[in-house]
N, C-alpha and C positions, 0 to 999 in steps of 0.2 A: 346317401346313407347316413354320412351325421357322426356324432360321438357319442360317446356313451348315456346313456339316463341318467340327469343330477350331476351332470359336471364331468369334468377330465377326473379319471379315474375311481368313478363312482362316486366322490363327494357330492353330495347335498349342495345345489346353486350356492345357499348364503353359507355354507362352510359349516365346520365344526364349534361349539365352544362359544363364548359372548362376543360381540364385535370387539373389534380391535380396539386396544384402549382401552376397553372397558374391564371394572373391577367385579371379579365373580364372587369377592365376598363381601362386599358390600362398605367394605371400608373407606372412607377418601382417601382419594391419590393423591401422592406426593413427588415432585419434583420431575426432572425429567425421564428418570429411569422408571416412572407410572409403576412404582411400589407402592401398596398399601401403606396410609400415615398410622406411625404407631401412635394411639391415643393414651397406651398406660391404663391402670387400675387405681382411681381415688380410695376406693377403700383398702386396698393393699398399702397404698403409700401412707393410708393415717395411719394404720396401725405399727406399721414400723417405725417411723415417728414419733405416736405415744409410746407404743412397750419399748423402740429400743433407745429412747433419748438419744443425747448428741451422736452415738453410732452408728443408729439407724439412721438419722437426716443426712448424717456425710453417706455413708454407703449408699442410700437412695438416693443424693446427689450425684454421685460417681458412675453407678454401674445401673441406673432406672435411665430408659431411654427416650419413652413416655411423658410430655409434660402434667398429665391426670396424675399418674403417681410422685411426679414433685413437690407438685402441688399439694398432693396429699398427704406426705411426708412432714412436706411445714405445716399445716396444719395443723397434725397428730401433736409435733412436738409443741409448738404453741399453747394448745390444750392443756395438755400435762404442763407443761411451763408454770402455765396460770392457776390450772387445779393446784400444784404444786405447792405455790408463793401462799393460795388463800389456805387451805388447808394448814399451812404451817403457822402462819397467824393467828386460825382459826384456836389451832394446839397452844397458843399461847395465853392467852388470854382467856 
């Protein structure tokens, strides 16, 4: 007689869902608990960085988990940094 069609308990031979291991959203995996790596938003982090100057870099230093949006953070603030210095010379002279 046999067991049922497609597996014990009706499942489908190869199972439900992506292989084991594997990430269904396509992010790369991280460590051993095979969580998605968080990558962060570079354009999020610049712009907290330029608009919020040194509050924005610490606070996106702090609480951004992401290294793209550290990254992006220094950036942002470097930018303005420098817009900043030429601009004021700029007014000077």
């Amino acid at each position: 007689m046999g067991g049922p069609p497609g597996g014990a308990w009706g499942q489908p031979p190869q199972g439900y869902g992506p292989p084991m291991g594997a990430n269904p959203y396509g992010a790369p995996m991280a460590g051993p608990g095979m969580m998605p790596a968080v990558q962060g938003s570079m354009g999020l982090g610049f712009l907290a960085g330029f608009l919020g100057g040194c509050i924005g870099l610490i606070l996106v230093l702090i609480i951004a988990k992401g290294p793209e949006t550290k990254r992006g953070a220094g950036i942002g603030f470097a930018v303005a940094l420098v817009l900043g210095v030429i601009l004021n010379v700029a007014m000077r002279h």
